[in-house]
C-alpha positions as CSV (number, residue, x, y, z in Angstrom):
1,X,95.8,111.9,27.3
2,X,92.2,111.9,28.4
3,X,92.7,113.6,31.8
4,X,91.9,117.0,30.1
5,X,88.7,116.2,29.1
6,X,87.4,114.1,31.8
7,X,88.6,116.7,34.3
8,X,84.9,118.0,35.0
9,X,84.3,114.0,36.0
10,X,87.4,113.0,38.4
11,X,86.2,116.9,40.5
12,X,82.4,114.9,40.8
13,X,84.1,112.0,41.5
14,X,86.3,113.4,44.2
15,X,83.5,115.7,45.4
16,X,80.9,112.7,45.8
17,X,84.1,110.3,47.7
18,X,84.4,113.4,50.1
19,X,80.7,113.7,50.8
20,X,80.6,110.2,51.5
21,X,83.7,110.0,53.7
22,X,82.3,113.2,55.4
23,X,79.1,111.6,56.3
24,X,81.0,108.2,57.8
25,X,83.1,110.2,59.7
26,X,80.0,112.6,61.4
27,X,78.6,109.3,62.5
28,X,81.6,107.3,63.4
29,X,82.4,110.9,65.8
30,X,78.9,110.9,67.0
31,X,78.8,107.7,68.8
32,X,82.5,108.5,69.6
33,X,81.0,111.5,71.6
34,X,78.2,109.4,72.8
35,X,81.0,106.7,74.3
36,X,83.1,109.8,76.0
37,X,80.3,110.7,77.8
38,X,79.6,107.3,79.1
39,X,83.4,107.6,80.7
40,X,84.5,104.8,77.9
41,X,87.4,105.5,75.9
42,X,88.2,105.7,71.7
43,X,90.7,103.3,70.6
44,X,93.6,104.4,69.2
45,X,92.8,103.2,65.8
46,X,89.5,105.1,65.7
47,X,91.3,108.3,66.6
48,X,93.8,108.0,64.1
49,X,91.0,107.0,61.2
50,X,89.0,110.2,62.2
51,X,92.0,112.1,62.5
52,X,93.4,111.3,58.9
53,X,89.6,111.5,57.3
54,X,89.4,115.0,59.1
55,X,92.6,116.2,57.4
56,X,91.3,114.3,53.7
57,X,88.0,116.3,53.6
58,X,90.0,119.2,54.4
59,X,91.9,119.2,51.9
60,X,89.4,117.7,49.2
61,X,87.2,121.0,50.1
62,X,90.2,123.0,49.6
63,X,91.2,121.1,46.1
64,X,87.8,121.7,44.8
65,X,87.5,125.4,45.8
66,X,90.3,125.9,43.0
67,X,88.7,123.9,40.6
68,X,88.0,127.6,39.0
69,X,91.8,127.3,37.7
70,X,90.5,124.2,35.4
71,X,88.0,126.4,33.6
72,X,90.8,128.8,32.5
73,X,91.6,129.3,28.5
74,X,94.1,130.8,27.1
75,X,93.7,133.8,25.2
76,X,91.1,135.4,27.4
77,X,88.9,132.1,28.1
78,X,89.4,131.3,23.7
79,X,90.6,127.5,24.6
80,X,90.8,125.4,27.7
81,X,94.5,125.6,29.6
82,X,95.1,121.2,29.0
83,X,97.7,121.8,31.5
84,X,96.5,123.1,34.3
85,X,93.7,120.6,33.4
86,X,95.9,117.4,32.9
87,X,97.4,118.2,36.2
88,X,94.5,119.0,38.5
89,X,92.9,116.0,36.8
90,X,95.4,113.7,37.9
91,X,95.0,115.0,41.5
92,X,91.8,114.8,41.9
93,X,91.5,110.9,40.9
94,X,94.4,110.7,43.4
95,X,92.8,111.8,46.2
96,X,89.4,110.3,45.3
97,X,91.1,107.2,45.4
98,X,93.0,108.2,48.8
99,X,89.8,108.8,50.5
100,X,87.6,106.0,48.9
101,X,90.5,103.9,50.5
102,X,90.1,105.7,54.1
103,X,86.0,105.0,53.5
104,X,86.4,101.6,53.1
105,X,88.9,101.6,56.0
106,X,86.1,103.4,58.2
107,X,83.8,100.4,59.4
108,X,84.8,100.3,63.6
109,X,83.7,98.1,65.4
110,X,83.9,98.3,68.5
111,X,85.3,101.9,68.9
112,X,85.4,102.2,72.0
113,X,86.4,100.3,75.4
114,X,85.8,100.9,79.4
115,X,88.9,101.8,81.2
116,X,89.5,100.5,84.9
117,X,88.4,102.4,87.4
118,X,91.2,104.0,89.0
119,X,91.5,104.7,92.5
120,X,91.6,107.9,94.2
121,X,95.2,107.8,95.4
122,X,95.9,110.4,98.1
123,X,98.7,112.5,98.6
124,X,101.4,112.2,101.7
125,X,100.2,113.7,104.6
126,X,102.9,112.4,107.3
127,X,106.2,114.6,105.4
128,X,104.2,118.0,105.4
129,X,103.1,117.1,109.5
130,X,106.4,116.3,110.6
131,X,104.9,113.3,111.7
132,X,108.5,111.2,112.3
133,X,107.5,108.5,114.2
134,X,104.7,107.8,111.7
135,X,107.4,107.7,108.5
136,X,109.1,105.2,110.4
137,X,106.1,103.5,111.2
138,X,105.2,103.5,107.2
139,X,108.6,101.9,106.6
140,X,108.2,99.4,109.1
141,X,105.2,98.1,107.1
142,X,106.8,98.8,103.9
143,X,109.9,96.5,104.6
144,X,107.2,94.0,105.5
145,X,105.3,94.4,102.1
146,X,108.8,94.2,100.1
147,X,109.7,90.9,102.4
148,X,109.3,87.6,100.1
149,X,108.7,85.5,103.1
150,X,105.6,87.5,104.4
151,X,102.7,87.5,102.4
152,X,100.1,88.4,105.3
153,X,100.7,91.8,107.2
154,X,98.4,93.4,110.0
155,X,98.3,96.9,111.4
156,X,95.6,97.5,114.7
157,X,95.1,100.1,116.8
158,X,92.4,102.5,118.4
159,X,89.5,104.1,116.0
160,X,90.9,107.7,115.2
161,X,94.0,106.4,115.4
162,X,95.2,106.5,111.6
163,X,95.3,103.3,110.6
164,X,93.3,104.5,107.1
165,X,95.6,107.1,107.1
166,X,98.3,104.8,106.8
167,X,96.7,102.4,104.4
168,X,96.5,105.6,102.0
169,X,100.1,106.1,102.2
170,X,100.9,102.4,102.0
171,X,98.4,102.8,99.2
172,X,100.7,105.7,97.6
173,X,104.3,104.3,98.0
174,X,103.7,101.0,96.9
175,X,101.9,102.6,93.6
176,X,105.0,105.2,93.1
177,X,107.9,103.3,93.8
178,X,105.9,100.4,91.1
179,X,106.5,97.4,94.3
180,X,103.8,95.8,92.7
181,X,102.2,95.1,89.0
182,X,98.8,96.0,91.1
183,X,97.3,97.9,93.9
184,X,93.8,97.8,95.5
185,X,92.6,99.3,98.4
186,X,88.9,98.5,99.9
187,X,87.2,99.3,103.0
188,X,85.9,96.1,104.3
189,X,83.6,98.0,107.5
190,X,81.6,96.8,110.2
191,X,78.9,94.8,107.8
192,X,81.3,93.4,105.2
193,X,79.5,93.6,101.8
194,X,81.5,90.8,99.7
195,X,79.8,91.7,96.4
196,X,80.7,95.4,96.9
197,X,84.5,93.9,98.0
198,X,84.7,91.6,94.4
199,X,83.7,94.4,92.6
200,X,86.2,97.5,94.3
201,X,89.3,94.6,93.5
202,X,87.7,93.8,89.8
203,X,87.0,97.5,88.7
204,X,90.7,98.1,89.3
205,X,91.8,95.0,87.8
206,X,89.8,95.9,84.5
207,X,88.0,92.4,85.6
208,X,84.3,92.3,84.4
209,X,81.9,89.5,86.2
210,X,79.6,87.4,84.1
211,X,77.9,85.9,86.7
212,X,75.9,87.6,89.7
213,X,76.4,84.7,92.4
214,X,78.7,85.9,95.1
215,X,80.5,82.0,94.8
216,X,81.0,82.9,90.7
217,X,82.0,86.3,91.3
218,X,84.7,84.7,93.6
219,X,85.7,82.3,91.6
220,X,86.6,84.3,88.8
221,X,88.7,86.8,91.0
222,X,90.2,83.8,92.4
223,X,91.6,82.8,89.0
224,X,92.1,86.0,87.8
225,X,94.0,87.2,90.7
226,X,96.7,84.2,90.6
227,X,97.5,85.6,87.1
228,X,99.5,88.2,88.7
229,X,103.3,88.3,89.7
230,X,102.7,90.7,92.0
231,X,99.8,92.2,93.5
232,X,99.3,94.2,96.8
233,X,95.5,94.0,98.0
234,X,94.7,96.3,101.0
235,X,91.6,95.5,103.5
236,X,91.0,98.5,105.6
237,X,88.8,98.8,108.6
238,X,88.3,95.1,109.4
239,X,85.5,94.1,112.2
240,X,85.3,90.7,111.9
241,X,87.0,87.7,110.5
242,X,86.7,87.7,106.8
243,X,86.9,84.5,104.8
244,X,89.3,85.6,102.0
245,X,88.6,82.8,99.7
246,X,84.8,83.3,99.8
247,X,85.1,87.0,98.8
248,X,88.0,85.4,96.0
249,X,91.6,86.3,97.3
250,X,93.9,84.0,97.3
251,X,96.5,83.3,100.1
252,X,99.9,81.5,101.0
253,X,100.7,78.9,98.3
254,X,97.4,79.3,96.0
255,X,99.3,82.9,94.9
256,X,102.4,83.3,96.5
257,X,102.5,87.0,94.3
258,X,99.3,88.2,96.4
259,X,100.2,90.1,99.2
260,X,97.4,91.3,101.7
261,X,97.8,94.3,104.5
262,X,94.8,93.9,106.9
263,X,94.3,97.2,109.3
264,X,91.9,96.6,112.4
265,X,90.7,97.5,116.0
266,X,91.0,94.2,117.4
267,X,94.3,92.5,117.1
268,X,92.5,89.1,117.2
269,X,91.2,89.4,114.0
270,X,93.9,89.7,112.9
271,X,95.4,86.7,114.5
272,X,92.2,85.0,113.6
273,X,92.9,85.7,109.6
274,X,96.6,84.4,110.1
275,X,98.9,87.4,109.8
276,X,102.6,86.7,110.1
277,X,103.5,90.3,111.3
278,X,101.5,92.6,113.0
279,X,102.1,95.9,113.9
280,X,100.4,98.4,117.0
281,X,99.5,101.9,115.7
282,X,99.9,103.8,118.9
283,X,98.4,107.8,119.7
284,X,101.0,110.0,119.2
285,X,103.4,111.5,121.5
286,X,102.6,114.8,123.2
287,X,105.3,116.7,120.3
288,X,103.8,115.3,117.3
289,X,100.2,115.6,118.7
290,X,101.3,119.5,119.0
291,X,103.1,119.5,115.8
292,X,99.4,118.3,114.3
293,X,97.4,120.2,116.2
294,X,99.0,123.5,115.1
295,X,99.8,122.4,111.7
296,X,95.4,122.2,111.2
297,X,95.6,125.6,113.1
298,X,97.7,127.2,110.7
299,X,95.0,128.7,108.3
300,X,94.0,130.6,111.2
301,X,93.8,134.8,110.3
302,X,94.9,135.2,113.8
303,X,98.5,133.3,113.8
304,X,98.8,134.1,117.8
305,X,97.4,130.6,119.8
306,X,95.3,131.6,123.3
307,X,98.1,130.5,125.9
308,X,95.6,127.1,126.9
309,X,96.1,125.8,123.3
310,X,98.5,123.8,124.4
311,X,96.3,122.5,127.5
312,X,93.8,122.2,124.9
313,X,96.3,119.7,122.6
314,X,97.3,117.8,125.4
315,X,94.2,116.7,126.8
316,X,93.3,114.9,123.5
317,X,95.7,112.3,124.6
318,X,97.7,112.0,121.1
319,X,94.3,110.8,119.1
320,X,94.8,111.9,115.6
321,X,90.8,112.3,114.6
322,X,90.6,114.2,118.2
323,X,93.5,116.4,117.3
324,X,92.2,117.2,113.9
325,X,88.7,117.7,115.0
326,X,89.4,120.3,118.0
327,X,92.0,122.3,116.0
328,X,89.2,122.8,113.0
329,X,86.7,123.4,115.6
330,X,88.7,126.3,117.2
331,X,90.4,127.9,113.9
332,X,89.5,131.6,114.2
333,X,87.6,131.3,117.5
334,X,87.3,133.8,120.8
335,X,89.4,132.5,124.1
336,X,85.8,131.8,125.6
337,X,85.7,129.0,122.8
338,X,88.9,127.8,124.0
339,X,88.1,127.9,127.7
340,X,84.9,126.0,126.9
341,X,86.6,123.6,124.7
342,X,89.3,122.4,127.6
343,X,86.6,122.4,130.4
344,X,84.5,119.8,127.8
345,X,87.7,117.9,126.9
346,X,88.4,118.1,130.9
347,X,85.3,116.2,132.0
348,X,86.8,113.1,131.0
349,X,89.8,111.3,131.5
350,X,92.1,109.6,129.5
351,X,91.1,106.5,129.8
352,X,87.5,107.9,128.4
353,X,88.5,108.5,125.5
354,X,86.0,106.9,123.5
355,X,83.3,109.4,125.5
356,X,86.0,112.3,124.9
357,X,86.3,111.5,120.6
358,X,82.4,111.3,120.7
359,X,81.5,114.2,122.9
360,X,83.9,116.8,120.9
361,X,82.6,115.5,117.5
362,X,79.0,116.2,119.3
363,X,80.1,119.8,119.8
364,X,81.1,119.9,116.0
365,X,77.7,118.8,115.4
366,X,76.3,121.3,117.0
367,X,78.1,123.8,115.8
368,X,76.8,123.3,112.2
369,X,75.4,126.3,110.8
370,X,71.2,125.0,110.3
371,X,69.2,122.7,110.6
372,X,69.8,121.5,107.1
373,X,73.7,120.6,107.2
374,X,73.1,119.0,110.3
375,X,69.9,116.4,108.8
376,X,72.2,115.9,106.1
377,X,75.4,115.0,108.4
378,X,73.0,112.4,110.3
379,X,71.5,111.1,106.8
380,X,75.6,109.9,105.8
381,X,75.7,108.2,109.5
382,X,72.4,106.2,109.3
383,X,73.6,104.4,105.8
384,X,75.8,102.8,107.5
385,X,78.9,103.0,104.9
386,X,82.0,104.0,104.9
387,X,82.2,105.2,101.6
388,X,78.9,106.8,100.5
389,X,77.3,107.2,97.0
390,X,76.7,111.1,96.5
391,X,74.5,109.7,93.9
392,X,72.0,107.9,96.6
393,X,72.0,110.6,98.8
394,X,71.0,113.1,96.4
395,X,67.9,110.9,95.7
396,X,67.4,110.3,99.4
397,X,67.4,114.2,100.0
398,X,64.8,114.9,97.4
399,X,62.7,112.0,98.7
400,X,62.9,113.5,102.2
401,X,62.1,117.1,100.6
402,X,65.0,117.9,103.1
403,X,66.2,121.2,101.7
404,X,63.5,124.4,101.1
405,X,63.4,126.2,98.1
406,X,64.7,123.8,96.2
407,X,62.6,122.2,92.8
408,X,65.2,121.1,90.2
409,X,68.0,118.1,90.5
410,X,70.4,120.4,89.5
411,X,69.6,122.8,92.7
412,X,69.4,119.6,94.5
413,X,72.8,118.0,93.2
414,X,74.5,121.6,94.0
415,X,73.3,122.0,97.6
416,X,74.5,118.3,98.0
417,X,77.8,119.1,97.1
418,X,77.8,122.6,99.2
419,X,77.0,120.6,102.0
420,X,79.7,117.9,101.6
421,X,82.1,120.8,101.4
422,X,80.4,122.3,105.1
423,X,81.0,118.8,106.7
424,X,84.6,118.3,105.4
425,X,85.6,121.6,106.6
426,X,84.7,120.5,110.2
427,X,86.5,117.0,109.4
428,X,83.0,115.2,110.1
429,X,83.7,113.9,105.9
430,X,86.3,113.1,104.1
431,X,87.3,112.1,100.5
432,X,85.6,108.8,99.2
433,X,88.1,106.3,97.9
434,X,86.6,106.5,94.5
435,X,85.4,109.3,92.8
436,X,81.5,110.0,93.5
437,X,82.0,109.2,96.8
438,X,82.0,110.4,100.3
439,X,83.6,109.0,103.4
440,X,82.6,109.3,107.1
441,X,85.1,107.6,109.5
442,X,83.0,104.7,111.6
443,X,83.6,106.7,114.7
444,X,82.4,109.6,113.4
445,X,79.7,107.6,111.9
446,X,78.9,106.2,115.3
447,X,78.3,109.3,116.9
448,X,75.7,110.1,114.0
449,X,73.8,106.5,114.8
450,X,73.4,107.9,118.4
451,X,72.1,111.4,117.8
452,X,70.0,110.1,115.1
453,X,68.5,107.7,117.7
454,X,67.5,110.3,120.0
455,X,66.8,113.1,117.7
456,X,65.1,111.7,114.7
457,X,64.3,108.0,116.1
458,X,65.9,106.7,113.7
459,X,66.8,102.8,114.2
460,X,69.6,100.8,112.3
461,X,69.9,97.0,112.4
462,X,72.3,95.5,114.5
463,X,73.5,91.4,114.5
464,X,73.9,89.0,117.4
465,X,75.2,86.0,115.6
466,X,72.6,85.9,112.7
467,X,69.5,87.4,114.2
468,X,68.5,91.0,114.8
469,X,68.6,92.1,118.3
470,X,65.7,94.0,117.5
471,X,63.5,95.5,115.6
472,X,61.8,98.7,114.7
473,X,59.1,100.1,116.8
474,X,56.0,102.7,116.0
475,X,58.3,105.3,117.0
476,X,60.7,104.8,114.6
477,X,61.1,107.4,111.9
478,X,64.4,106.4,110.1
479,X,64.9,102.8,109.4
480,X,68.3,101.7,108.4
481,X,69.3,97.6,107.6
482,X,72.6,97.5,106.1
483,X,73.8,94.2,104.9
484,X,72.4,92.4,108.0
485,X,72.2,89.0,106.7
486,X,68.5,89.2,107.1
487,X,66.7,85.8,106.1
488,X,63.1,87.1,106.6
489,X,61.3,90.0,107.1
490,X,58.3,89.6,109.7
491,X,55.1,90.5,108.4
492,X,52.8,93.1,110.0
493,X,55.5,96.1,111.0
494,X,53.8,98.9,113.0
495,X,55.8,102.1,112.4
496,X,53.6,104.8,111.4
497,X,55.9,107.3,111.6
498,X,58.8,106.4,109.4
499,X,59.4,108.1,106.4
500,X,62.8,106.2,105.6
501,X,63.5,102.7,104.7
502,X,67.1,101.8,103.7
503,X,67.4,97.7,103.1
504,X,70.7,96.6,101.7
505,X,71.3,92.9,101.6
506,X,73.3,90.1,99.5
507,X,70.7,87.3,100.3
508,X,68.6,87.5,97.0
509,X,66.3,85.1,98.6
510,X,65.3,87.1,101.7
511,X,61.2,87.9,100.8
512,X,59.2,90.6,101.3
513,X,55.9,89.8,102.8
514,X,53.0,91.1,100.7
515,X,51.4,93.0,103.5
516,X,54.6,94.5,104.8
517,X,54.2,98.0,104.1
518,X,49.9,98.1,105.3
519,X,51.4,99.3,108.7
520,X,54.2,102.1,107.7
521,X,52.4,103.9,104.7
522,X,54.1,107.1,105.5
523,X,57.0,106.6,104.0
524,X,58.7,109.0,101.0
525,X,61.8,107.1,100.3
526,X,62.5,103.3,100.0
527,X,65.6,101.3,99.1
528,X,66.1,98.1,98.5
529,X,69.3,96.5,97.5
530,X,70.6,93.3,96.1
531,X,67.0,92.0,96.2
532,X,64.7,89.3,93.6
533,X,61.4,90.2,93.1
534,X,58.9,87.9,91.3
535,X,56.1,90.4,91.7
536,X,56.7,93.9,94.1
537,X,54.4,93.3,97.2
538,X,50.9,94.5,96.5
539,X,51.0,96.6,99.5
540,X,53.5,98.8,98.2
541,X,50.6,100.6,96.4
542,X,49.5,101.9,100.2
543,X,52.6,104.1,100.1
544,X,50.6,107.2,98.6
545,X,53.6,109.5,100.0
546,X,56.8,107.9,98.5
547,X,58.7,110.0,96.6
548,X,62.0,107.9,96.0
549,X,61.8,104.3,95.3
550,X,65.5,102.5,95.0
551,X,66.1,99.4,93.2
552,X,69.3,99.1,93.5
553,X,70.9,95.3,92.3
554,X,67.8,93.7,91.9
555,X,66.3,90.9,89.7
556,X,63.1,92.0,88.8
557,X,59.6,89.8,87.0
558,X,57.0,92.0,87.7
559,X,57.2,95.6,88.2
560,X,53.6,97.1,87.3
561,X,52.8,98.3,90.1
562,X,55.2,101.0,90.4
563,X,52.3,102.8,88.4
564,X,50.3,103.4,91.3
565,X,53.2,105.5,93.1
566,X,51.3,108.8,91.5
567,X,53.7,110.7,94.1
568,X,56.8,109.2,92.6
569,X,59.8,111.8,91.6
570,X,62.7,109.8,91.9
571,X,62.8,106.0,90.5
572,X,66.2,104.4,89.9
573,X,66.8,100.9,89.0
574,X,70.7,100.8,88.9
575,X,72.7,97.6,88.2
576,X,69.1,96.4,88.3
577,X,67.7,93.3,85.7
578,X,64.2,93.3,84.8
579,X,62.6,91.1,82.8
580,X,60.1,93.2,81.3
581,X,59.1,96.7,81.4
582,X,55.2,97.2,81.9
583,X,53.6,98.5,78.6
584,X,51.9,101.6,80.4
């Protein structure tokens, strides 16, 4: 019978187990928060213990409002109500005892976990194009995928024929009709970059390296790949033989669930990489190529076509990108644009076609409204991706000071995005394959390269076996090396003018003379990639113009004299390790 008179105890009881349980849970949602924004996610657990504290304090703070009641006497406040007191009593070491339960309960750790990265997944585009002999095309290769004697499958054709656009919808049926437990696609591109390849294929398969070594990386996606029943890996835009077992993909009887689809130009590579079926992605017929042509046009205000449109579809010859590209190009234009379209696409003849794709997607080019859409456009070419960071071009562009008017990164970052959305519209971008990411097609990209060249000198690294077949002059403003294999760097460069140095690389041995930069001090941004540094070169303190300094993948030792860049506005060191900061 002592609840009634400890009453005034159990409410400070209850109301001290609430306080507590309120202060857990204010941190425990903090770094919940905190994880959110870092794109991890709350376990289950952890959502269900804040939920349940949440709905404790609630009603503790409720409870104790009407603790009032407890003080009540009878006979106009003479004597204390024991009833009323008995029974709130009781409750309140009740729920002091629920809550000092959920407090002990509270301790997570860890609360949170990183998802996998999924993949954009497009939508169809062949049903709403009438595109018929492409469906049957896609079920050609589908039959192939779902065949348990084929394990190897090959698609080639023409660039700017589709053969990305068919890996998308390959990449889409196979994901909704479930063929396979999973589904990667990765563009491998005309400089395959294995470590970027390993980790497209791990991100998806929740697959988290712990060693850097590209042999490590591929042994543990070896192993972890042959723990799948059934996995569909797509390799898009293939240049070159590619040595699947040094990127880490198993084939024939090392994982006979891994199924591979390898899309190409040349149908020797294929042949060289041992496909069992391969398939030729052909131009379309002169219906379908109409049946595209006026399906882009439809968004046109004016819904009546000149009468040369269909002249203007036929001459280019059935090539998808060409199709696309000359319908967007005219959408809402005068005849004159038409006439002058058809006499451009008439200078060449079929069999030009290449000249054809490259001289129209010129004229789009041109057509770009300024000059700072179309530096921008010819910035994505000379990276020399296919799918482009948004993130590395917006800290190129502010090292370039490319845009006017512009102070802030979040100015910077929207004109970025405005711009991605001009080049789209004219089909010169496209979607990246993963969120944060752009896309240029390699043709498109090809007839960036060669107005960069003659507008802005700009120079890009390109093979012959394992050399350079040449290298930059005192001329060249842009300098682009992507993933050239590059052993060493020769010392004593002579390029004055350049203001752009872009070197990506997966040879962490290839050094950096100390002197190399005493002959191009003019430049404002600098990336290097995949690089080890003991100590930076000494002569990067000449650069007393850089603005962006990229070090991207890199082991660093000694970084102190990144302190003598006083011009410095952008300085990223992503995926980077570094042994020790400097202490000023």
């Amino acid at each position: 019978m002592s609840h009634p008179f400890t009453c005034k105890s159990k409410f400070e009881t209850l109301h001290h187990e609430a306080e507590q349980l309120r202060n857990k849970r204010l941190k425990l949602q903090q770094s919940a928060d905190k994880a959110k924004r870092k794109g991890e996610e709350i376990y289950e657990s952890v959502d269900k213990w804040l939920n349940e504290a949440g709905k404790a304090i609630e009603e503790a703070d409720e409870f104790i409002q009407g603790e009032e009641q407890a003080k009540k006497r009878c006979f106009v406040g003479l004597c204390p109500d024991l009833k009323t007191r008995y029974l709130l009593s009781k409750k309140a070491e009740k729920k002091a005892l629920a809550i000092d339960k959920l407090v002990n309960e509270g301790d997570h750790d860890p609360i949170s976990f990183r998802p996998r990265i999924l993949q954009i997944v497009a939508s169809s585009v062949y049903h709403r194009e009438a595109l018929n002999s492409r469906v049957l095309f896609l079920k050609q290769v589908m039959d192939a995928l779902r065949d348990p004697n084929l394990n190897k499958i090959g698609v080639y054709g023409m660039g700017g024929v589709g053969k990305t656009t068919l890996a998308k919808e390959v990449h889409r049926q196979a994901i909704e009709e479930k063929l396979f437990d999973e589904v990667v696609m990765v563009a491998v591109n005309q400089t395959p970059e294995l470590r970027r390849i390993q980790s497209e294929i791990a991100d998806v398969l929740g697959l988290t390296f712990d060693v850097e070594e590209i042999p490590g990386r591929a042994n543990r996606l070896y192993e972890r790949l042959k723990k799948e029943k059934k996995v569909l890996i797509i390799l898009d835009d293939i240049w070159k033989q590619l040595d699947l077992k040094a990127v880490g993909i198993p084939i024939g009887d090392d994982c006979k669930g891994c199924k591979i689809l390898l899309t190409s130009r040349d149908k020797g590579v294929l042949s060289q990489m041992g496909t069992q079926v391969v398939f030729h992605l052909d131009v379309l017929q002169d219906e379908e190529a109409w049946s595209l042509f006026e399906m882009t046009l439809a968004d046109a205000k004016d819904s009546e076509l000149p009468p040369i449109a269909t002249e203007v579809a036929k001459k280019c010859a059935g090539l998808p990108l060409l199709l696309l590209t000359v319908a967007t190009d005219l959408r809402n234009r005068e005849s004159y644009a038409w006439n002058d379209k058809l006499k451009q696409l008439s200078v060449f003849d079929n069999e030009e076609i290449y000249a054809k794709v490259h001289s129209v997607l010129e004229s789009s080019y041109n057509d770009l409204p300024g000059n700072e859409v179309k530096s921008f456009f010819l910035l994505c070419g000379l990276l020399g991706l296919s799918n482009i960071p948004i993130r590395s071009l917006l800290k190129y562009v502010m090292g370039l000071s490319l845009f006017k008017h512009i102070s802030t990164v979040e100015e910077a970052r929207n004109k970025v995005y405005t711009l991605i959305d001009t080049l789209k519209a004219k089909c010169l971008l496209i979607d990246g394959d993963k969120y944060g990411f752009v896309k240029i097609h390699d043709v498109v990209r090809d007839t960036a390269l060669s107005i960069a060249s003659r507008e802005q000198h700009a120079f890009i690294g390109t093979r012959s076996g394992s050399e350079l077949m040449k290298w930059p002059n005192k001329d060249s403003a842009r300098i682009s090396l992507p993933y050239c294999d590059i052993e060493d760097l020769p010392e004593g460069w002579e390029c004055p003018k350049a203001e752009l140095l872009l070197l990506f690389t997966e040879v962490l041995s290839l050094g950096i003379p100390d002197l190399f930069f005493k002959g191009i001090r003019n430049l404002e941004v600098v990336d290097f990639t995949g690089m080890r540094f003991v100590s930076l070169p000494s002569s990067l303190a000449f650069l007393s113009n850089l603005h962006t300094l990229c070090l991207h993948r890199c082991q660093l030792d000694d970084i102190a004299i990144i302190g003598d860049l006083k011009q410095l506005r952008v300085l990223s060191f992503a995926n980077s390790y570094i042994v020790e900061l400097p202490s000023k």
